[in-house]
C-alpha positions as CSV (number, residue, x, y, z in Angstrom):
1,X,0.0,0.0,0.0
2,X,1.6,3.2,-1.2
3,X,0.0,6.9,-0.8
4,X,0.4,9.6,-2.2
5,X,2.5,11.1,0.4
6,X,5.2,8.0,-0.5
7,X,5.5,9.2,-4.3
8,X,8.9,11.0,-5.3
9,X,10.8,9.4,-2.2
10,X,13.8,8.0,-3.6
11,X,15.9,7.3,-1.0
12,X,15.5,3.7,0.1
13,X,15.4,4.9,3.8
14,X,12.5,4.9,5.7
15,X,10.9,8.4,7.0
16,X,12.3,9.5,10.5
17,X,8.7,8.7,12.1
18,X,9.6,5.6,14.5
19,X,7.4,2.2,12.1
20,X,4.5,-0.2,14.8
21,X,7.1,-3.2,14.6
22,X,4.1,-5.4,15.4
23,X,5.3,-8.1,12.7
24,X,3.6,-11.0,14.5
25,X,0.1,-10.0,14.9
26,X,-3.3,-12.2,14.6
27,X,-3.0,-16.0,13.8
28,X,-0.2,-15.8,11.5
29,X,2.6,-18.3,11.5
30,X,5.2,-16.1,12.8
31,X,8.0,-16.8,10.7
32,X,5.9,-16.6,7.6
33,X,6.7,-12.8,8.3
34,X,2.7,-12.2,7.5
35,X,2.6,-8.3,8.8
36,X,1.9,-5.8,5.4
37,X,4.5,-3.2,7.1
38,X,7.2,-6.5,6.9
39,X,6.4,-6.4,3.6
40,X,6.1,-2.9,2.4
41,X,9.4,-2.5,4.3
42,X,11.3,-5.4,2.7
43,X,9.8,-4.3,-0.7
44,X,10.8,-0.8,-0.9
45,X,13.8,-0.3,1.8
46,X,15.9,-3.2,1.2
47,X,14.9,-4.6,-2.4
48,X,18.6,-3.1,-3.5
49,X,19.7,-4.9,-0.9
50,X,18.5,-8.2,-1.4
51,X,18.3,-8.5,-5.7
52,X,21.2,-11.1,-5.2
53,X,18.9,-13.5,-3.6
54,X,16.7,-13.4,-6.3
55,X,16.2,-15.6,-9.4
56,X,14.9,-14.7,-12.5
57,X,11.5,-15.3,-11.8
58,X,11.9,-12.7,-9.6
59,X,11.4,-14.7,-6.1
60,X,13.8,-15.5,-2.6
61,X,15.7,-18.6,-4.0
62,X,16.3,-20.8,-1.0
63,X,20.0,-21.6,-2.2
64,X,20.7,-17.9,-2.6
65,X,19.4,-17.3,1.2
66,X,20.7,-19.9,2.4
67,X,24.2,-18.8,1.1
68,X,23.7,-15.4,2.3
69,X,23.7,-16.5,5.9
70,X,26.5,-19.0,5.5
71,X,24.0,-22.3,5.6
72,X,23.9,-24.9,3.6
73,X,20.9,-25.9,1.6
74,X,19.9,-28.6,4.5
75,X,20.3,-26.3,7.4
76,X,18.3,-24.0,5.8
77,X,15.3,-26.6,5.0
78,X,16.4,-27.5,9.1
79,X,16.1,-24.1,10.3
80,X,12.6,-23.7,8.4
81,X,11.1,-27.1,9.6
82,X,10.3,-28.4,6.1
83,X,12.1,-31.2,4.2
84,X,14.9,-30.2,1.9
85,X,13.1,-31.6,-0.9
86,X,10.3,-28.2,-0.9
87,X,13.2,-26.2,-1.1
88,X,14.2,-27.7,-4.5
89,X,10.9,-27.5,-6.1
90,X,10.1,-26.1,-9.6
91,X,8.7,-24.3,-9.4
92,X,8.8,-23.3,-5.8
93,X,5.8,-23.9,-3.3
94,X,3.8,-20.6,-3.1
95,X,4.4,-20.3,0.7
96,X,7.7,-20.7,0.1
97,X,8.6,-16.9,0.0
98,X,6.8,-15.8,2.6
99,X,9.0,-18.5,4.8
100,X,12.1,-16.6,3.1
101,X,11.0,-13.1,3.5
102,X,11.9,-13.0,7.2
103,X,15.3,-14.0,6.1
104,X,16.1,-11.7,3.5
105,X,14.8,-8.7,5.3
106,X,17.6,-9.4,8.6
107,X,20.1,-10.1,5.6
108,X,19.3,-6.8,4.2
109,X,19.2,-4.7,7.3
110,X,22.7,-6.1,8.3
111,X,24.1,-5.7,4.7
112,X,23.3,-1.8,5.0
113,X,24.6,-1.6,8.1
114,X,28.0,-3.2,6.7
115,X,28.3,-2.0,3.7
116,X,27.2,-4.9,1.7
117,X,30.9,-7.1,3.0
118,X,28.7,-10.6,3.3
119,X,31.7,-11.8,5.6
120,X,31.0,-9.7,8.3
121,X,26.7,-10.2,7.5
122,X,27.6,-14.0,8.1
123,X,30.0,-12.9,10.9
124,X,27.4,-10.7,12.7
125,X,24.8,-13.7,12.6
126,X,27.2,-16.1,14.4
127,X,28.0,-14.0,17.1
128,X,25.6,-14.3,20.3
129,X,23.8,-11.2,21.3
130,X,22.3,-10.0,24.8
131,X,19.5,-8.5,22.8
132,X,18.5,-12.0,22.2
133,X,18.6,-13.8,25.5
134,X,22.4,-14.7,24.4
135,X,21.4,-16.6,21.1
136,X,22.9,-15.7,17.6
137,X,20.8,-14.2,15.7
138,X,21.2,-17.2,13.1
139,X,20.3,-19.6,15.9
140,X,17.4,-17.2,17.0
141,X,16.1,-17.0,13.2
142,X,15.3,-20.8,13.4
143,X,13.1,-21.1,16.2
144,X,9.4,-19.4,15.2
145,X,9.3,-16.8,17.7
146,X,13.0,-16.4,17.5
147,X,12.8,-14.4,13.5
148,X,10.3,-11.9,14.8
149,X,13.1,-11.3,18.0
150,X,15.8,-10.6,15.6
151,X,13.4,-8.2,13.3
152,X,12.5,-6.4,16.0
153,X,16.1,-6.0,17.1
154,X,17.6,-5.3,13.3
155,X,15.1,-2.9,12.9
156,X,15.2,-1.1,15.8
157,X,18.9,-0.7,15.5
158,X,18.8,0.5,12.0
159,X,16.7,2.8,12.4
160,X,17.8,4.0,15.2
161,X,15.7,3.1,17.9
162,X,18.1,0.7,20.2
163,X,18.3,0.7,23.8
């Protein structure tokens, strides 16, 4: 949902006005990343950011992800509960990038924040952090409520907003 206020922004940074982080509302499957700000804010924040994990068709190609974070394929399917196999589909499952989206927004965040150097991105998400009860934030982005813990936190600091 765009209005008209949005038109002519170019600069890929949110507005200084502090976003609801509310990501896990209602009965949605909380690492399906279901919220329409999630959304909005991975679309037109940190697309740039995240073209690379992309295929043609234009959708999160669980490979690409599961690069990005220094996983391999099967740790990824792990980390997501499903079998490896639905991550190889083609074409993919339809909920398949809504699983993902969680994913490619915390890998976009922490690729602004460095710069775009994927070492220290893969770096950053094996190191434990008091923020998150002394998980990794990779560790944390496997367990269901863990991803919306570790949005909340990337967000918060990007913008800003940290303790």
């Amino acid at each position: 949902m765009h209005n008209e206020s949005d038109k002519g922004e170019d600069t890929g940074r949110p507005s200084g006005k502090k976003p609801e982080l509310g990501l896990a509302r209602g009965n949605a499957d909380p690492r399906a990343g279901e919220s329409a700000l999630a959304r909005e804010f991975a679309e037109r924040a940190l697309a740039p950011l995240i073209n690379d994990l992309r295929g043609r068709s234009g959708a999160l190609e669980p490979r690409r992800v599961a690069s990005a974070v220094g996983m391999h394929l099967e740790q990824l399917a792990g980390c997501l509960e499903l079998p490896e196999e639905e991550l190889q589909k083609s074409p993919p499952p339809e909920y398949l990038e809504a699983r993902l989206e969680p994913f490619a927004m915390v890998i976009g965040v922490v690729r602004d924040v460095f710069g775009g150097d994927n070492n220290r991105v893969r770096s950053w998400l094996r190191t434990t952090r008091p923020e998150l009860d002394g998980q990794t934030p990779l560790d944390a982005m496997c367990v269901p409520a863990g991803i919306q813990s570790v949005i909340h936190f990337v967000l918060n600091a990007w913008l800003g907003n940290a303790d």
